[in-house]
C-alpha positions as CSV (number, residue, x, y, z in Angstrom):
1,X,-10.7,58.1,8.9
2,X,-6.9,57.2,8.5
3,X,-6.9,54.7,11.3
4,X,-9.8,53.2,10.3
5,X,-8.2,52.8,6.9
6,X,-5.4,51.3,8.1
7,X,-7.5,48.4,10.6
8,X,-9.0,47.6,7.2
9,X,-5.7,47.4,5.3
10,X,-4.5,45.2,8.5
11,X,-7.4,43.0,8.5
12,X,-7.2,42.4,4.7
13,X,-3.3,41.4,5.4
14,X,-4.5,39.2,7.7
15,X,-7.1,37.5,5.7
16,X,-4.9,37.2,3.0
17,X,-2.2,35.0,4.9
18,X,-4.6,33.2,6.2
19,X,-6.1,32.1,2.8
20,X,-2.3,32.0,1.4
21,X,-1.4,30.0,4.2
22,X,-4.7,28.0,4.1
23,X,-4.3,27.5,-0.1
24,X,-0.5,26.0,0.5
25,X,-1.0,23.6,3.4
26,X,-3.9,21.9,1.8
27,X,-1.7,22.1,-1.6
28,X,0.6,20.4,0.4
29,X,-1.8,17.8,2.0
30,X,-3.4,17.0,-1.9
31,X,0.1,16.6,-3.2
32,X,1.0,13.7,-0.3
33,X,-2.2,12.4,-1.1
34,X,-1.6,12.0,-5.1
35,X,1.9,10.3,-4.1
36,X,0.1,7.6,-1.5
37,X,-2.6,7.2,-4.2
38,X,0.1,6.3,-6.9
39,X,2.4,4.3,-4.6
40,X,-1.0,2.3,-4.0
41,X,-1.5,2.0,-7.6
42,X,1.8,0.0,-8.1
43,X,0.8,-2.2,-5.0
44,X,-1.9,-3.1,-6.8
45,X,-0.7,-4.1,-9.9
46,X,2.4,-5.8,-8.3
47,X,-0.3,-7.8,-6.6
48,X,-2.1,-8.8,-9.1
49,X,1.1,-9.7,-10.9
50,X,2.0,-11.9,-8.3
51,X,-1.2,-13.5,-7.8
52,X,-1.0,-14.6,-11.4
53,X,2.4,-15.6,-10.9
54,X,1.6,-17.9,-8.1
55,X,-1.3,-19.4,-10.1
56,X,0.6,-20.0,-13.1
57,X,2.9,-21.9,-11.1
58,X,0.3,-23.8,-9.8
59,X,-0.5,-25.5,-12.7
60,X,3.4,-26.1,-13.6
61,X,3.8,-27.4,-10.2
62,X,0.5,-29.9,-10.7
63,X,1.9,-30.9,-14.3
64,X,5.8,-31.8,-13.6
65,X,5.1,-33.3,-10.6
66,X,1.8,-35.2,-11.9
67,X,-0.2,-34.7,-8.9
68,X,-3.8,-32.7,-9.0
69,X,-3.4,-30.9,-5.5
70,X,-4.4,-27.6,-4.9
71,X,-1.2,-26.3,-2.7
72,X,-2.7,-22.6,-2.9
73,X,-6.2,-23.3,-2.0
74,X,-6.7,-19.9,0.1
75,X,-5.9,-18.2,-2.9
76,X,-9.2,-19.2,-4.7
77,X,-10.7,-17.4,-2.3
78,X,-9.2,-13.6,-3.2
79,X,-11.0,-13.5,-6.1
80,X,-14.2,-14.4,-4.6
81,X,-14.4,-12.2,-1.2
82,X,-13.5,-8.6,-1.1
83,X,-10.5,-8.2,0.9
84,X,-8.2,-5.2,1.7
85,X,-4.8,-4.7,0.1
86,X,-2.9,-5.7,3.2
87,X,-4.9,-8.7,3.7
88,X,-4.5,-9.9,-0.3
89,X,-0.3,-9.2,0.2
90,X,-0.3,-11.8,3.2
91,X,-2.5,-14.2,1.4
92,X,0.3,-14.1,-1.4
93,X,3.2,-14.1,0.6
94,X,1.9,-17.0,1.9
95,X,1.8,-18.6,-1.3
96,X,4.9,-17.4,-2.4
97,X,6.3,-18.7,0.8
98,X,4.6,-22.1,0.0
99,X,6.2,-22.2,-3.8
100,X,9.8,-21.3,-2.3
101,X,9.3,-24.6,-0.2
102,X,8.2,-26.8,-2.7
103,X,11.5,-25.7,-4.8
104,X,13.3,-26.9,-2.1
105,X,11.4,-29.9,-1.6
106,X,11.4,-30.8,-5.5
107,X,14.6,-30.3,-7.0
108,X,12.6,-31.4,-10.3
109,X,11.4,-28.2,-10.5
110,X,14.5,-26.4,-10.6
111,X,14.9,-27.9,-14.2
112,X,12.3,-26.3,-15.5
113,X,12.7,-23.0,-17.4
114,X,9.2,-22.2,-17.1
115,X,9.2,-22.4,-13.3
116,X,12.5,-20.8,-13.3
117,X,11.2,-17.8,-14.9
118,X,8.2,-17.4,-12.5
119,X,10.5,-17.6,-9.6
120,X,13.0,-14.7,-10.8
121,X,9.5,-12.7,-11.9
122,X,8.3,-13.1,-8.3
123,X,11.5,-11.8,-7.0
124,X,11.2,-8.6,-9.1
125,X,7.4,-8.4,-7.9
126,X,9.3,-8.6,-4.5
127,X,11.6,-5.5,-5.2
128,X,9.0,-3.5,-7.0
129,X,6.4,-4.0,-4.2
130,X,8.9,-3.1,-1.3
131,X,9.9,-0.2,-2.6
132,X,5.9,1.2,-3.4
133,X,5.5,0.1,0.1
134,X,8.9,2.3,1.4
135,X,7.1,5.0,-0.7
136,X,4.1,4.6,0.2
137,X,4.7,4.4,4.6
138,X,7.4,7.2,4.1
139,X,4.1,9.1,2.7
140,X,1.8,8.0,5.4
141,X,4.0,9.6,7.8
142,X,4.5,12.7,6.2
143,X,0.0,12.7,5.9
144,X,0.1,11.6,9.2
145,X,1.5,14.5,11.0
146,X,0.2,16.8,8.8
147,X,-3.6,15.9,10.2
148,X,-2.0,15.8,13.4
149,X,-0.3,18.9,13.7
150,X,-2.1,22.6,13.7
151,X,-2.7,24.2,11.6
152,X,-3.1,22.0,8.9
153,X,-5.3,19.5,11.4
154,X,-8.0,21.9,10.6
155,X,-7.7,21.7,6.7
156,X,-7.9,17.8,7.4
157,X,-11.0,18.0,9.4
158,X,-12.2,20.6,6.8
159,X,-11.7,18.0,3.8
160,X,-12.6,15.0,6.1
161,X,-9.1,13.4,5.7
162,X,-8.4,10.8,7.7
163,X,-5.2,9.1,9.5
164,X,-3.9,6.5,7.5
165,X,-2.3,3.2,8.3
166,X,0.6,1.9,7.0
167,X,1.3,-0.8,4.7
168,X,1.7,-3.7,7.1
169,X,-2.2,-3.1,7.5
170,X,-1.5,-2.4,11.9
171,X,-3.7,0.0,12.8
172,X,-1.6,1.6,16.1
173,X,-5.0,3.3,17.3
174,X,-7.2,0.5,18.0
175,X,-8.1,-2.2,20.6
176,X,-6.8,-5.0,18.0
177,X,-3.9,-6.7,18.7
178,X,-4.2,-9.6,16.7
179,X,-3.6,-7.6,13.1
180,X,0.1,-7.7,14.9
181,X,0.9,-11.0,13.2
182,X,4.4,-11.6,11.6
């Protein structure tokens, strides 16, 4: 009776850091979670921000320099089809990239307050969005290995968590090579 007693004291032990240690690894995995979910948050609104940016200095561009061309015609297009996060931030870049060289092509602009101020709110759009996206790939990782690594592997397959990719939008674990553009 005693040792039977104490194989049922033993099990219950054992149970009971298993659940303990079950409870604080998928604590742990939730917690990265809520942090990628908010850096993503950010993105998003930084994007958005942007994209406005870059269409409000469209029209500014089309106005001083009294010409009706639409320099940021791919941009019409983000609204329209449903695109990923990473594909929306190169879209933008490009046109950000595109309104850095008409600046440089029409010193007109750089006369303009208006313009002026869209180009220093881009830049902080720039600073808040590299940081989210610091955050947000320093985060990956840290889910990343966790799904990879026993025995919290098994709480992700349990909670059918998946691998993430990182912000640049490269998946490492597929055939693709061509979302390695730069």
């Amino acid at each position: 009776m005693n040792l039977t007693l104490i194989i049922i004291l033993i099990v219950i032990i054992l149970v009971g850091i298993i659940i303990i240690n079950y409870i604080f690894n998928y604590n742990k995995i939730q917690s990265i979670n809520i942090k990628i979910n908010e850096s993503e948050n950010i993105i998003d609104d930084e994007l958005r921000n942007k994209y406005d940016l870059i269409v409000r200095s469209s029209s500014i561009i089309n106005k001083l320099l009294k010409k009706e061309i639409s320099y940021f015609k791919d941009l019409d297009k983000i609204k329209k089809e449903n695109f990923s996060n990473f594909d929306i931030d190169r879209k933008i870049n490009e046109g950000e990239n595109l309104i850095y060289k008409i600046k440089n092509d029409y010193k007109s602009l750089n006369n303009n307050d208006e313009y002026n101020e869209i180009i220093s709110s881009l830049k902080n759009c720039d600073e808040i969005l590299e940081a989210a996206k610091s955050f947000y790939n320093k985060y990956t990782t840290e889910i990343n290995l966790l799904i990879k690594k026993f025995p919290t592997n098994i709480i992700a397959k349990i909670h059918k968590i998946k691998l993430r990719n990182y912000f640049d939008g490269k998946n490492m674990f597929d055939d693709e090579i061509k979302d390695f553009k730069l």
